[in-house]
C-alpha positions, 0 to 999 in steps of 0.5 A: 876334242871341241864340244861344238861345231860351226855350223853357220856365221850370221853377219850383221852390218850397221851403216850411217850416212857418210855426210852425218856430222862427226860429233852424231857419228861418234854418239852411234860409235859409242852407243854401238861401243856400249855394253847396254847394245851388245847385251840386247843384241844378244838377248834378241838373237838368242830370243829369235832362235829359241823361237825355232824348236828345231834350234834348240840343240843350237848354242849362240854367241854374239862376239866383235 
């Protein structure tokens, strides 16, 4: 039996203009690709809900 539940989804959008040469394009592509971001993102999210103490029985993953 699952140990969890779903109990919300959160969606956050990233968005560049369409006229932004590619070659700046691809440098946001790969820095949004980057371990670096995904482990921050995470961090923040996970800070902002601990932030809540009526959160705290809440497990966070962050996934693409």
């Amino acid at each position: 039996m699952a140990r969890t539940v779903v109990i919300d989804e959160r969606h956050v959008t990233l968005r560049i203009p369409n006229d932004l040469p590619d070659n700046e394009g691809e440098v946001i592509r790969q820095t949004l690709d980057g371990d670096e971001f995904t482990n921050r993102l995470r961090r923040v999210v996970r800070a902002v809900s601990r932030s809540f103490p009526e959160l705290a029985a809440v497990r966070v993953s962050l996934t693409r």
